[in-house]
Legacy VTK file of the C-alpha trace (Angstrom):
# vtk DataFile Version 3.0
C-alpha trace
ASCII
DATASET POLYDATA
POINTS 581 float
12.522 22.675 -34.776
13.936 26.407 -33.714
14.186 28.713 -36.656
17.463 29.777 -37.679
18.977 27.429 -34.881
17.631 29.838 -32.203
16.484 27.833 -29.644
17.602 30.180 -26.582
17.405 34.003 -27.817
18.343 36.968 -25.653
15.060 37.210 -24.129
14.839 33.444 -23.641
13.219 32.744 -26.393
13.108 29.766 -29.164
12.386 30.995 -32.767
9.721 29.080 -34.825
9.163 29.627 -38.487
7.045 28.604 -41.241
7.092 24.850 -41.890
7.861 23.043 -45.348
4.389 22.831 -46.598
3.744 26.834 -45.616
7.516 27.812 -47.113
6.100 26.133 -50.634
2.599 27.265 -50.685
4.386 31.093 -49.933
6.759 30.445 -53.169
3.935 29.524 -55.269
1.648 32.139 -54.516
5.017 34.631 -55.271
5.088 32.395 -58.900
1.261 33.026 -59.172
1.149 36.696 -58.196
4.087 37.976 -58.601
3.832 40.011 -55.479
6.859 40.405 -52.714
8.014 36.906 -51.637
7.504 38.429 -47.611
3.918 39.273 -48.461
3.115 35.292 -49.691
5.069 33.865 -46.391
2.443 36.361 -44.710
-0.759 34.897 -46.563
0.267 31.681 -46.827
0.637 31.810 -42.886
-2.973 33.115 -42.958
-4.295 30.372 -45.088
-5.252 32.442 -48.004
-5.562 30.471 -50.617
-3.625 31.414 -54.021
-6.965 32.612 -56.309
-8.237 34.836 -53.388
-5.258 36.967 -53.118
-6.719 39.725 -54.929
-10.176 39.640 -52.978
-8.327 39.071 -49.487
-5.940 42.415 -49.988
-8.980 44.576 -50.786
-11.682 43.112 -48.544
-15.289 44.672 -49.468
-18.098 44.846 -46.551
-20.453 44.179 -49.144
-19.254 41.012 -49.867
-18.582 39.796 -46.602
-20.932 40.951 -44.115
-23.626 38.099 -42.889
-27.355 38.061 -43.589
-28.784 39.439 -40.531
-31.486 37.041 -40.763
-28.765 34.217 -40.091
-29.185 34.816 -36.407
-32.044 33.937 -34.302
-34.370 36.688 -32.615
-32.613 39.554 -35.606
-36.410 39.759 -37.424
-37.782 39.956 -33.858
-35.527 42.676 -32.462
-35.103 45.241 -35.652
-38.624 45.272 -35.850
-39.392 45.976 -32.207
-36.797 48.683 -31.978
-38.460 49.877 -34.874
-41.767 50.375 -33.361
-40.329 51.867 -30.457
-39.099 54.815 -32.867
-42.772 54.979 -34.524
-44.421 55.054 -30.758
-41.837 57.304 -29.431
-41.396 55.119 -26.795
-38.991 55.412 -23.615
-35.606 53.381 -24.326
-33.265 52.087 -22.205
-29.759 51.017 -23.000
-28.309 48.758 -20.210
-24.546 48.358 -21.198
-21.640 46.639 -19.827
-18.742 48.767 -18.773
-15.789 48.058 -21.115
-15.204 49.389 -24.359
-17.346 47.005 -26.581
-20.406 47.841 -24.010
-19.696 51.537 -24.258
-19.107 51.487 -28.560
-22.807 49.216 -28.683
-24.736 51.570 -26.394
-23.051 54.645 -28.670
-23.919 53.122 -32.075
-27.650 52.469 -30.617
-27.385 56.731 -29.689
-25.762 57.581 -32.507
-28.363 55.619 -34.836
-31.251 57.243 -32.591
-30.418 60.479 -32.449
-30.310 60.120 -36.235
-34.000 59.310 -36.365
-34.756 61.978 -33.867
-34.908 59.713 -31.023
-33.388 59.697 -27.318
-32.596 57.073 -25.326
-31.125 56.572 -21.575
-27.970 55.227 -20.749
-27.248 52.923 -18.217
-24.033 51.355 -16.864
-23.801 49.025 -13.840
-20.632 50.701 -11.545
-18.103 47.146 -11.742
-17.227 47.624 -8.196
-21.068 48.490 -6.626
-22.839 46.357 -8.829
-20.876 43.929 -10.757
-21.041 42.495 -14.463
-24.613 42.881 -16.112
-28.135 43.408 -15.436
-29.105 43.351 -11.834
-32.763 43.334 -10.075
-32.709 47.254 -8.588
-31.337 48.631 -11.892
-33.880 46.649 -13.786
-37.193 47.256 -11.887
-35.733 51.312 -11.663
-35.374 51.092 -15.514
-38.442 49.663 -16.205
-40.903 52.075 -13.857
-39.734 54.358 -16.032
-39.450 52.894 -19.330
-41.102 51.202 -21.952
-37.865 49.007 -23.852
-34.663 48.461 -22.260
-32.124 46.937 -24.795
-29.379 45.019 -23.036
-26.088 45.299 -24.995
-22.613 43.461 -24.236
-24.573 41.728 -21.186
-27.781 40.069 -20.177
-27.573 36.210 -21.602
-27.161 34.889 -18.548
-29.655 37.154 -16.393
-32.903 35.194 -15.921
-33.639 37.325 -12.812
-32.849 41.060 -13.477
-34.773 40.575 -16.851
-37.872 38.899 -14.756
-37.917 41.974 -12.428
-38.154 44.230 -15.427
-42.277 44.939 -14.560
-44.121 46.640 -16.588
-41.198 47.115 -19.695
-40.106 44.732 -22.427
-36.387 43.387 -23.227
-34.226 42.844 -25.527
-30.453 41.489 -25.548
-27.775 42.157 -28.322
-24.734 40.056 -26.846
-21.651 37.741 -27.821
-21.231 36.067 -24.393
-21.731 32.175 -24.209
-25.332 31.388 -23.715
-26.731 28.852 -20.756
-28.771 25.887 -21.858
-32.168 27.917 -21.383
-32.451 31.783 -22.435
-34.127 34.535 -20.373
-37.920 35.519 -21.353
-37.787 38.550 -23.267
-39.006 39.788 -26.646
-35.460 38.475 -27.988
-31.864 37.377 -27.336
-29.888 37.877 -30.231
-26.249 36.122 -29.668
-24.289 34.304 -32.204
-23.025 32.071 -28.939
-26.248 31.047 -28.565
-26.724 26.847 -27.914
-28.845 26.453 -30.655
-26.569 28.959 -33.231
-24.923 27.189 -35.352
-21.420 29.024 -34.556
-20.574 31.000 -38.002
-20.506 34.448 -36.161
-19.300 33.194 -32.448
-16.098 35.609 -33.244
-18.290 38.654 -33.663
-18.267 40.780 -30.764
-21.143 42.752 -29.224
-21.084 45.965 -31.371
-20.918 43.474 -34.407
-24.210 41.990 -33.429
-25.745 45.006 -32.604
-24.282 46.691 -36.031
-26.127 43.798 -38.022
-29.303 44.346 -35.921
-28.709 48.057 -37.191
-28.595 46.495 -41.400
-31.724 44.401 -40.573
-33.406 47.358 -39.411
-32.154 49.249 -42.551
-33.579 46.429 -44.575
-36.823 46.668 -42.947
-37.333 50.368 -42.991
-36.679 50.107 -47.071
-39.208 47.247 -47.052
-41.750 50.383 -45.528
-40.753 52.702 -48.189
-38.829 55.077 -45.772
-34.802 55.752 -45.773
-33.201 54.499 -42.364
-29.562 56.033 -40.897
-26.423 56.065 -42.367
-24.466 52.872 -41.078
-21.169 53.155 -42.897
-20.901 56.293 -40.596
-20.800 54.134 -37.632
-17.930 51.673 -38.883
-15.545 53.224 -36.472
-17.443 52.028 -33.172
-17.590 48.649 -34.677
-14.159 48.892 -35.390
-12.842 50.184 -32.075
-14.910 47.649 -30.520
-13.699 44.763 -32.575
-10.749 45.531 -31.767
-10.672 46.374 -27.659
-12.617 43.186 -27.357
-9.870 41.096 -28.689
-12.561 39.482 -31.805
-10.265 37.565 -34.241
-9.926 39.469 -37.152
-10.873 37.534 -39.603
-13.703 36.918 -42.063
-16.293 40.081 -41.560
-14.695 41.365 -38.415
-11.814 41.799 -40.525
-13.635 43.947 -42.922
-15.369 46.258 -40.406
-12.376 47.229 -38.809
-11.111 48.023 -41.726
-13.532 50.217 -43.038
-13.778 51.357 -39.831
-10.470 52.518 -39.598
-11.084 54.711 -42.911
-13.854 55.548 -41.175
-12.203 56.825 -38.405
-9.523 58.664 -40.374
-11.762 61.578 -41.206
-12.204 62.592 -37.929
-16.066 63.352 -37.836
-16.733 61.861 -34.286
-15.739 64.204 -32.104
-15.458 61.687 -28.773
-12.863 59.886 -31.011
-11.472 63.056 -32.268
-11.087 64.540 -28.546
-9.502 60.765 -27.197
-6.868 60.461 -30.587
-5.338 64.350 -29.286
-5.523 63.739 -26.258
-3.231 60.420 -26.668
-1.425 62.574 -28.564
-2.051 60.318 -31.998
-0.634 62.163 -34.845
-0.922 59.593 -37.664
-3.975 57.715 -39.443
-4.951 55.342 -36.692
-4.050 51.918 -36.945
-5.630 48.714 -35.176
-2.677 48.673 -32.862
-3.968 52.471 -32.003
-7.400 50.961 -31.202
-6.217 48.511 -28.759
-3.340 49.930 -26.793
-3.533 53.755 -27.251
-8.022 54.619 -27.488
-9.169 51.062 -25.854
-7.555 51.444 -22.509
-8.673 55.408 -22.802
-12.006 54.592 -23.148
-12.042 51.562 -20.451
-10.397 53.559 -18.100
-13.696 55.049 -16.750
-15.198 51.535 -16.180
-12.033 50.371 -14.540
-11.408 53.070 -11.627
-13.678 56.293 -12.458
-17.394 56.536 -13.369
-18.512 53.805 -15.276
-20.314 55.212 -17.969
-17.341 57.970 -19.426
-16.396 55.817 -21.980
-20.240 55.341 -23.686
-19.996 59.770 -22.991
-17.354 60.260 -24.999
-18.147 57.827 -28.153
-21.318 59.283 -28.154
-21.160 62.538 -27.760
-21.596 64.833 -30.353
-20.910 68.186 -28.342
-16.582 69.029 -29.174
-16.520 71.103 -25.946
-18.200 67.964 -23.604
-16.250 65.355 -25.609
-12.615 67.367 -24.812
-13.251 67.519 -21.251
-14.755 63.920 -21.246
-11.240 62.365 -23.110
-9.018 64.742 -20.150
-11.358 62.869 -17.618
-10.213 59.662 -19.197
-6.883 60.228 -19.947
-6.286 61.176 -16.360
-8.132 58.212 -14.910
-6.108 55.936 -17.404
-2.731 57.525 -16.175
-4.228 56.299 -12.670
-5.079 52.992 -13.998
-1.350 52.383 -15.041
-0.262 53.156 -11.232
-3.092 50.609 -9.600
-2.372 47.604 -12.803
1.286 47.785 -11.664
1.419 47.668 -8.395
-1.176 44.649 -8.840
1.156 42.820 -11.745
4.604 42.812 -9.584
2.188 41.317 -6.547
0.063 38.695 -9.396
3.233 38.177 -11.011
5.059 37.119 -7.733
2.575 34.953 -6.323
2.048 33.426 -9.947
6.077 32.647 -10.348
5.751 30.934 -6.334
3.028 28.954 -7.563
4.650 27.856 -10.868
4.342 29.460 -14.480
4.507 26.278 -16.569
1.112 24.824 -15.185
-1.685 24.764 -17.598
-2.868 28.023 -15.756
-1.594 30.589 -14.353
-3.201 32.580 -11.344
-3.017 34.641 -8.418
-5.124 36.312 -5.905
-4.915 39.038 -3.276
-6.810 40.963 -1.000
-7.813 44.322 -1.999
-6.891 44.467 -5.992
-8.396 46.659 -7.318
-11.317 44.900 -9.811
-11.204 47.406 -12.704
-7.184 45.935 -13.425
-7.313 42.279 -12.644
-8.182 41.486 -16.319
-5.423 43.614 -17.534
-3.040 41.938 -15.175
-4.243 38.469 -16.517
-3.821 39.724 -20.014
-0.363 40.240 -19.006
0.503 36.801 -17.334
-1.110 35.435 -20.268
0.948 37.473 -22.646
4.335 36.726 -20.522
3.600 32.632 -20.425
1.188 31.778 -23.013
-0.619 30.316 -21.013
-4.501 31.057 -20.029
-4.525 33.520 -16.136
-6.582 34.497 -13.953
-6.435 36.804 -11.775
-8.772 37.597 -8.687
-9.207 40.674 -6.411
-10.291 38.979 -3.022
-12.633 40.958 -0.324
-13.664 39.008 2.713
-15.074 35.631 1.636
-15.586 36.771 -1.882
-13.558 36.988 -4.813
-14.207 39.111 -8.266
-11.757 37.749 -10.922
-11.070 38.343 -14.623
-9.591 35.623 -16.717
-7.379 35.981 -20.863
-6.727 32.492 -22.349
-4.948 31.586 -25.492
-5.635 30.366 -29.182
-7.130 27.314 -29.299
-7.731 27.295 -25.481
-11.955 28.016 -24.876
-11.439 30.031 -20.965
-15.385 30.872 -21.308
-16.839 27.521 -21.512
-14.313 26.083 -18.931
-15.707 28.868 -16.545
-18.882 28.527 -17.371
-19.132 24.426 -16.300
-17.236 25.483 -13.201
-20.016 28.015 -11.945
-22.337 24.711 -12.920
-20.715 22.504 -11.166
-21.043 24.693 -7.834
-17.239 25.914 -7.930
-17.621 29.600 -9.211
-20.980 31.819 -7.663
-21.099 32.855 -10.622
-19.220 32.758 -13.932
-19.147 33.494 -17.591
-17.798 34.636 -20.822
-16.158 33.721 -24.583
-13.477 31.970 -25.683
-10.498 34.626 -24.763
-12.193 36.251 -21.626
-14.251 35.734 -19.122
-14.844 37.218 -15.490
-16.277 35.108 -12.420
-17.344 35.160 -8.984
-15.977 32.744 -6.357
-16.127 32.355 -2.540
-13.050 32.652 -0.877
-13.112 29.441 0.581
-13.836 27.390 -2.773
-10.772 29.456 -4.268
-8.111 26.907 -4.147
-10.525 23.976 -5.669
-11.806 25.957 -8.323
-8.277 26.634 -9.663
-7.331 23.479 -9.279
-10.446 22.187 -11.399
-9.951 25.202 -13.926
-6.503 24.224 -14.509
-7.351 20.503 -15.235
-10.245 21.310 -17.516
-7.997 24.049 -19.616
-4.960 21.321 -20.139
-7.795 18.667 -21.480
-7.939 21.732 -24.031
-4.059 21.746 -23.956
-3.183 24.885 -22.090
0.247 24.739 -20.997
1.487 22.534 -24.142
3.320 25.091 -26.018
6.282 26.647 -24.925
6.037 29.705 -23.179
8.376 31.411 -25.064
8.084 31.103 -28.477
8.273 33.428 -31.039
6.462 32.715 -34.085
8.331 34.328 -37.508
6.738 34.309 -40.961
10.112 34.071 -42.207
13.882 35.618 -43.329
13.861 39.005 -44.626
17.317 40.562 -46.276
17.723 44.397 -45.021
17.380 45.208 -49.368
14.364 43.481 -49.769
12.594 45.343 -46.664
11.162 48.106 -48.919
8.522 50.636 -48.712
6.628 49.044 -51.388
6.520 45.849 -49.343
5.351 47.670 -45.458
2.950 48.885 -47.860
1.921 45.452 -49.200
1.611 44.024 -45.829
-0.345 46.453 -44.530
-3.080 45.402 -46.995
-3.133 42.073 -45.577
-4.020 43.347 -42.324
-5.491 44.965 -40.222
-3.484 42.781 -37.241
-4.772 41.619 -34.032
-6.168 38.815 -32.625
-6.361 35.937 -34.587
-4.045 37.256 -36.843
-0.894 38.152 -35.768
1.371 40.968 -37.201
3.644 40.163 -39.347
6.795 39.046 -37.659
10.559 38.608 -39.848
13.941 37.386 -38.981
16.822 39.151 -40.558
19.521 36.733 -40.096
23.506 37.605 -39.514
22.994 41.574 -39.312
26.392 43.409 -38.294
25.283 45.737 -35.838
26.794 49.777 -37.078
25.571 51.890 -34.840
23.515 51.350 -31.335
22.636 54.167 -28.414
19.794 54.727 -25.621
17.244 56.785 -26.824
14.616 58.254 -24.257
13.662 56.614 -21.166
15.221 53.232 -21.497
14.804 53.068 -25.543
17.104 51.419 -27.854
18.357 52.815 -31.326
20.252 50.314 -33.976
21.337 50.925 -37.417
22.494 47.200 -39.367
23.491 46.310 -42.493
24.110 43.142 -44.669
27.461 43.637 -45.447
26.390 44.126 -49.034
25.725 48.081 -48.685
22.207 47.743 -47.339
21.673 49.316 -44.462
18.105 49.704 -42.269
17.232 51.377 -38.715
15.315 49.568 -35.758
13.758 50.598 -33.210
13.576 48.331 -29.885
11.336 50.194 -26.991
11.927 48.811 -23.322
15.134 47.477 -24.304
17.306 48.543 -21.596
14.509 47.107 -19.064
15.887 43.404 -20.502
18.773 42.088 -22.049
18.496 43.529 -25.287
19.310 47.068 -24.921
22.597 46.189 -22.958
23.613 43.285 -25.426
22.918 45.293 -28.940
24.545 48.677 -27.460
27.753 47.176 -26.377
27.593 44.719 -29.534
29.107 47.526 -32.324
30.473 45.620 -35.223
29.303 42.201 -34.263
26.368 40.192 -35.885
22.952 39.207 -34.654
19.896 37.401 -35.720
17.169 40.209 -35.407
13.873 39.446 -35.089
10.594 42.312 -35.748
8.229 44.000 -37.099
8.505 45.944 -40.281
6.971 49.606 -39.845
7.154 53.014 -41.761
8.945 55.557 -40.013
7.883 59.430 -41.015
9.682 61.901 -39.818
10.321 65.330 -41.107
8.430 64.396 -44.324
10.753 61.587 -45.195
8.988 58.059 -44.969
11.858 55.629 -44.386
11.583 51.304 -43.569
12.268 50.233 -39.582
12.595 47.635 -37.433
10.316 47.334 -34.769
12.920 45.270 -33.434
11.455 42.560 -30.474
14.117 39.901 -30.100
17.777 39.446 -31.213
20.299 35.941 -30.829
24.332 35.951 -31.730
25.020 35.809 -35.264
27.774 34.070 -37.217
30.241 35.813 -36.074
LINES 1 582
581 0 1 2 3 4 5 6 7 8 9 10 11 12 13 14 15 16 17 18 19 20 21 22 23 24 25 26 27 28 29 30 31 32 33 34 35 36 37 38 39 40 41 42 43 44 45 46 47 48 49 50 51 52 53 54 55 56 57 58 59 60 61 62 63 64 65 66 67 68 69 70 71 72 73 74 75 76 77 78 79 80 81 82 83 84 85 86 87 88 89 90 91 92 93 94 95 96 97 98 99 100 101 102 103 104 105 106 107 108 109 110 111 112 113 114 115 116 117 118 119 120 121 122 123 124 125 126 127 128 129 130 131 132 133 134 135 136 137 138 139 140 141 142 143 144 145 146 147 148 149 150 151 152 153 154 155 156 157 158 159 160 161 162 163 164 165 166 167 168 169 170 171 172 173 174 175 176 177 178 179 180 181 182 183 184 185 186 187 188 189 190 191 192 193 194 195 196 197 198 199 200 201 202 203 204 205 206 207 208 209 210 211 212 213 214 215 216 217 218 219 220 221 222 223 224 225 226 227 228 229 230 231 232 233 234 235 236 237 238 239 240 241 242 243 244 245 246 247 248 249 250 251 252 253 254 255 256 257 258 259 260 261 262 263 264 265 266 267 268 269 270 271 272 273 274 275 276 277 278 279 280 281 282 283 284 285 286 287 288 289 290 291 292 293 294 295 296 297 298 299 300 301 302 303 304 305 306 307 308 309 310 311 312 313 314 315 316 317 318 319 320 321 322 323 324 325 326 327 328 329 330 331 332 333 334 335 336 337 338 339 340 341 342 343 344 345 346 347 348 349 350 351 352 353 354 355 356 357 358 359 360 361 362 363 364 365 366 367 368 369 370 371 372 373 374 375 376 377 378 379 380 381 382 383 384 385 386 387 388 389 390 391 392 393 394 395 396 397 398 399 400 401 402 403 404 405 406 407 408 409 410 411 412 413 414 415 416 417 418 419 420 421 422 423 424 425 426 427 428 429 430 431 432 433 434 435 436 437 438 439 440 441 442 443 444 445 446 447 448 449 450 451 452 453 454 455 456 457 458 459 460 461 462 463 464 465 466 467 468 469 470 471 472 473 474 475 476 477 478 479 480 481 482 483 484 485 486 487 488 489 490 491 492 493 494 495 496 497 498 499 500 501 502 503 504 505 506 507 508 509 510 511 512 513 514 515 516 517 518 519 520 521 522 523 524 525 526 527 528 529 530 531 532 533 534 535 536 537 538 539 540 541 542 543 544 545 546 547 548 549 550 551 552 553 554 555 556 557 558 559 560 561 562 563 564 565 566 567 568 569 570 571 572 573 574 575 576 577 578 579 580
């Protein structure tokens, strides 16, 4: 049932709010707590249960991060990196190219360097040499080396890790595991067959963080002090977050003390990428994944593959400035290419149909550092899992985004088995694959029929989920601050999201390129500002600036607004329908 009666908003859009059961649990937690009635429609959307409140708004690593131990192969790996310290062996760090690669081969630096210890870095080029460990790299890296520690990568490669003569290997990783692991001295990977699936939401720079504890633990066992780890928080956290990891449980906690971490600007890669975005607050998650993330990935995508790993590692100011330039130029780039890309996905995708169980398009020539982007977008646009494939010759290199409650990896995964896919692999929300051209058509097809047995494709494609009504009075500073305890917000937790019904629009204009500024009240004398960016590139802008004096369901987010010293309550404001009249 639509919320509000909005079952067609401007943007298309039905409402959906909390249901009966969630509106009561929300008012008794309120009784309970007595904290802000739109704070308990937020937890009580989260499933927090009433006597963890107090614990859930003040999460404490301590008390949430995992015994190491839990996973298989930890023991096994801390203590051979270990001895590769003591011997002053030759190390190797063979990462993948995104961001979570690039944060897990910096923390591995960054803890190394603390010990006095060097290691090389090593990132396969995505266009050259593809996802992961491959045979030339491997046997290079290993004439010349005595560990090579596979981060972000290397579940799935039984051959590159055989050619590895003469070196031993280890793999830190969160991808979804085969049936049979590749020989080496150990595969840690909470998506691992035989794990019993507690951490499957960690990503890689969480596994490799606990591998970092466990080594901790085992250095105090010696008698000796290891590395500070809280220092590193803010790789986790930027790594939690670009990876899309649900954040929930521990995840939730590292990014947040990662975030604190990050606050105090001592890294100077992260220092050098926040000016150069031109960040001028206390970063937030949102920062992580839409203002550093794409930064940092932007090297992998179209430039050199391993500028991202640079930069968060770096601890030179002058090499980490002209290292975030580098990226934000290549990122400015890597807008031009993903659009161009997206109006010809996005075309072919709305020929083909967007209300199948998946979307997908392919073309000759994309460029593969931007197909997964461009999925993320279909995906985000029909909630519905995409693909998206850049096609040269008879081969195809795609990238793949699914939705919540929707496993893409596995799905891709039995296609490579079953002979559709030359190769294929992933988690739950991502995955990338190989496929010949000639297969292309069947493998979609198949894809699409295994995803709706998972029903992809079910829910509508343009809902908007709202955690409930919100009068322009009760949106308070006190309360933005209250809900920004509950987070941080991402994946697996979306931001908070409020409908403030029958608002008489006061005052609307265009701000900036294409911007949208609205001042509404109740009618009662409150009065509060939203802010609605991209508005004039839909219907909103044009409806809500020629709507003066009328009313309007408005639908948002709740933000604080500083300027000039003066912290003031707005509307992020996302979707609007006609009011009462």
């Amino acid at each position: 049932m639509s919320y509000l009666g909005v079952e067609a908003s401007l943007t298309g859009r039905r409402w959906i709010g909390p249901g009966v059961e969630e509106d009561r649990q929300a008012e008794a937690m309120a009784q309970q707590t007595d904290l802000p009635r739109g704070l308990c429609q937020v937890l009580a959307r989260l499933q927090v249960p009433a006597p963890e409140v107090a614990g859930y708004l003040d999460p404490k690593l301590r008390d949430l991060l995992p015994d190491p131990r839990s996973l298989r192969d930890m023991e096994t790996a801390a203590a051979r990196m270990l001895e590769a310290v003591k011997r002053r062996e030759r190390i190797a760090i063979f990462a993948d190219y995104d961001v979570d690669g690039g944060a897990s081969a910096a923390l591995l630096i960054d803890w190394l360097n603390q010990l006095g210890r060097e290691a090389t870095l090593y990132i396969p080029d995505r266009i050259d040499e593809g996802y992961g460990p491959n045979v030339p790299a491997m046997e290079k890296l290993a004439a010349r080396h005595d560990l090579i520690v596979c981060v972000d990568c290397g579940t799935l490669s039984h051959e590159p890790i055989a050619a590895a003569k003469g070196a031993e290997v280890m793999v830190l990783d969160h991808h979804l595991a085969g049936e049979t692991l590749p020989e080496c001295v150990a595969v840690v990977n909470p998506n691992r067959q035989d794990e019993d699936g507690a951490l499957a939401h960690l990503c890689a720079a969480g596994v490799v963080f606990l591998m970092l504890v466990e080594c901790g633990r085992q250095m105090r066992e010696a008698g000796t002090r290891g590395p500070d780890l809280m220092s590193l928080l803010d790789l986790v956290a930027l790594a939690t977050v670009a990876d899309v990891a649900p954040l929930r449980g521990v995840n939730r906690a590292l990014v947040r003390s990662g975030l604190q971490v990050m606050a105090r600007r001592e890294r100077p890669g992260l220092v050098a990428l926040a000016d150069v975005s031109r960040l001028d607050s206390a970063p937030s998650s949102h920062h992580l994944g839409f203002v550093l993330g794409p930064r940092v990935n932007a090297g992998g995508r179209i430039g050199q593959a391993d500028l991202g790993a640079r930069l968060l590692a770096s601890r030179d100011r002058h090499e980490a400035e002209a290292l975030a330039e580098r990226l934000d130029g290549l990122n400015t780039e890597r807008r031009e290419v993903e659009e161009a890309v997206r109006a010809a996905a996005l075309a072919q995708a709305e020929a083909r149909g967007l209300d199948a169980p998946l979307v997908w398009a392919a073309g000759e020539g994309w460029h593969p550092g931007v197909v997964g982007i461009v999925a993320s977008r279909l995906k985000e646009m029909t909630n519905r899992p995409a693909i998206v494939i850049g096609l040269d010759g008879g081969e195809g290199k795609g990238s793949g985004r699914s939705v919540s409650g929707v496993d893409l990896g596995a799905s891709i995964q039995r296609l490579a088995a079953e002979g559709l896919l030359l190769k294929g692999g992933g988690h739950k929300m991502a995955a990338g694959l190989t496929v010949a051209t000639d297969k292309l058509e069947a493998a979609m097809e198949r894809l699409s029929e295994l995803l709706a047995k998972q029903g992809a494709g079910q829910g509508g494609a343009a809902d908007l989920k709202l955690d409930g009504m919100l009068m322009p009075g009760a949106a308070s500073l006190e309360l933005c601050e209250r809900l920004e305890q509950a987070g941080p917000f991402g994946a697996g937790a979306p931001a908070p999201r409020f409908a403030i019904p029958d608002a008489q629009i006061l005052f609307a204009k265009q701000v900036g390129s294409g911007h949208l500024k609205v001042s509404f009240g109740d009618g009662l004398g409150a009065r509060m500002d939203a802010i609605c960016f991209g508005a004039f590139d839909g219907p909103l802008g044009p409806a809500l600036s020629e709507g003066k004096g009328a009313r309007f369901h408005l639908a948002g987010r709740l933000e604080i607004n500083e300027w000039n010293g003066r912290r003031s309550v707005q509307l992020r404001l996302e979707d609007a329908a006609p009011g009462g009249g």
